[in-house]
C-alpha positions in Angstrom: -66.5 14.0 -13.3 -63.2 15.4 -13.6 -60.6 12.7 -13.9 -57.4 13.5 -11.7 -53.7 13.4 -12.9 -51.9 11.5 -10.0 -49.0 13.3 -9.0 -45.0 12.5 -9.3 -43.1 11.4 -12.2 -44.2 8.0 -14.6 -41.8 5.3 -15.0 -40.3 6.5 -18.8 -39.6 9.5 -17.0 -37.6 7.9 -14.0 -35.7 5.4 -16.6 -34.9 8.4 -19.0 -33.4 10.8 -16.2 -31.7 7.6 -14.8 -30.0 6.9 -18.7 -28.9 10.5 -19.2 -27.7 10.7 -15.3 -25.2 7.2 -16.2 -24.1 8.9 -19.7 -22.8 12.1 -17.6 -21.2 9.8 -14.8 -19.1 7.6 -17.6 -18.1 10.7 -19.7 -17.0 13.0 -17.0 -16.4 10.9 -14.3 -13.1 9.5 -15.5 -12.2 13.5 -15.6 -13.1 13.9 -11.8 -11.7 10.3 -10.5 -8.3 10.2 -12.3 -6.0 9.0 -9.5 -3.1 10.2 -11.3 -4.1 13.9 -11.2 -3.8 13.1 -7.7 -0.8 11.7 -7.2 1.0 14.0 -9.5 -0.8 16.8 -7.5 0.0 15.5 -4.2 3.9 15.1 -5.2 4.1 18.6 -6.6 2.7 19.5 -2.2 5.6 17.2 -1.3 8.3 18.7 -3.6 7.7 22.1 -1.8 7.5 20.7 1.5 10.9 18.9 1.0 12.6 22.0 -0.4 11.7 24.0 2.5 12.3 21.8 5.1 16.2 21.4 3.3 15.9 25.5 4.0 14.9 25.1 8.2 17.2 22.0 8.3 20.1 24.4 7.1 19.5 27.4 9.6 18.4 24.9 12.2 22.0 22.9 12.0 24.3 25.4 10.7 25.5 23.4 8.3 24.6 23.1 4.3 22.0 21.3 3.3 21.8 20.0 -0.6 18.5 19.4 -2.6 19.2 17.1 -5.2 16.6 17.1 -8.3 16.4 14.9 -11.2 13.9 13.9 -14.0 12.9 11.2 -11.5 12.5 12.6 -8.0 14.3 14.6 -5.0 16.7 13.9 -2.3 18.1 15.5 0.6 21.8 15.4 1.6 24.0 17.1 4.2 27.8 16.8 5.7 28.9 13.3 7.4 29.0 15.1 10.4 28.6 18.6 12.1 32.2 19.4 12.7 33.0 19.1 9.2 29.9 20.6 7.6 32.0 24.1 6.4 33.8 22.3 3.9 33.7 18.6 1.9 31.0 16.8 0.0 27.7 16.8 1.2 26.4 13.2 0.1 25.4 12.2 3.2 21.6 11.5 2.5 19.1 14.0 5.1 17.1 11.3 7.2 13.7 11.1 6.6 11.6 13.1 9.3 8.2 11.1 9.0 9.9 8.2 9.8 8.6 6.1 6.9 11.7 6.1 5.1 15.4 6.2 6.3 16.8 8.4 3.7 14.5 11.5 3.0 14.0 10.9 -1.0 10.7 10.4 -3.1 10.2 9.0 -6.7 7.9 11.2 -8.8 4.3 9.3 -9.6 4.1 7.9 -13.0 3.9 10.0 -15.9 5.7 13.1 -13.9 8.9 14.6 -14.4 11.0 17.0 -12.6 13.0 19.5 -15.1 15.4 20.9 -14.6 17.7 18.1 -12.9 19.6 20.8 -10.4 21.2 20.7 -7.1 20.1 23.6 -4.8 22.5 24.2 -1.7 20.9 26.4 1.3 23.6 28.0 3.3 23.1 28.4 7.1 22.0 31.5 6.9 18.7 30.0 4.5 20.1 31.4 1.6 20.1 29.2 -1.6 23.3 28.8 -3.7 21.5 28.2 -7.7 22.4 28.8 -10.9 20.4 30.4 -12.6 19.2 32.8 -9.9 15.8 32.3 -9.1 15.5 28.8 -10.4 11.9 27.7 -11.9 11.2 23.8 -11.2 8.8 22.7 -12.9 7.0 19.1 -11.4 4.9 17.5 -13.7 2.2 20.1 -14.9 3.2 22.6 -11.3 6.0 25.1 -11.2 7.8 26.3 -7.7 10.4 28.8 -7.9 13.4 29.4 -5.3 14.9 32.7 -4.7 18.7 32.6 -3.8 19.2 35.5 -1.5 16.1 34.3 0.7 15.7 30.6 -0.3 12.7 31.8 -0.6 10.6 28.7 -2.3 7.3 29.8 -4.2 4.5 28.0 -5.7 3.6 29.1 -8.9 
């Protein structure tokens, strides 16, 4: 009589795959589930977004539209009102288009900062006025670049 090896996997086996499986999850997981990596991510997709949509609100309006940027965040402002947008300050703050907010601004996520703190002008034609000519942003770890004869924004 030939005694039979039952097939599948003994319990040692199943407890030792189960102990290396955890170590892996607690070492790398906190590498794959850092929220911050997100948020900082996410922020760098909004900075882009806000910067061209002060470009299209610009042509769209014919009037400037400014880009303030600082260590701490963005916002958007334009004239007071459409008559006198070829000359004066442009400090009126850009409402915001989602609706969540009334003044289209955003505070940068913990632990990112915006360098260098710049104000970018688009003319109505969509042209940006910067100095220096293109301007590199960096947001956190994330660099965009604008263009000034296009206003031309580019993720780098």
């Amino acid at each position: 009589m030939h005694s039979r090896r039952p097939n599948g996997f003994t319990l040692v086996e199943l407890i030792a795959t189960l102990i290396i499986i955890a170590l892996i999850a607690v070492v790398g997981g906190s590498r794959f589930f850092d929220i911050n990596v997100f948020r900082a991510s996410g922020f760098y997709d909004e900075t882009i977004s806000a910067v061209r949509y002060a470009q299209k609100l610009a042509v769209e309006t014919h009037c400037e539209v400014r880009v303030n940027i600082t260590a701490t965040g963005y916002a958007l402002f334009s004239a007071a009102n459409a008559a006198g947008c070829g000359s004066g300050t442009y400090n009126t703050p850009v409402a915001d288009p989602s609706g969540n907010a009334a003044n289209f601004a955003r505070t940068a996520p913990s632990g990112v900062t915006l360098a260098p703190a710049t104000n970018i002008i688009f003319a109505p034609d969509g042209s940006a006025a910067l100095t220096p000519d293109p301007i590199t942003i960096n947001v956190g770890s994330h660099s965009l670049r604008v263009y000034g004869e296009t206003g031309f924004v580019q993720r780098l």
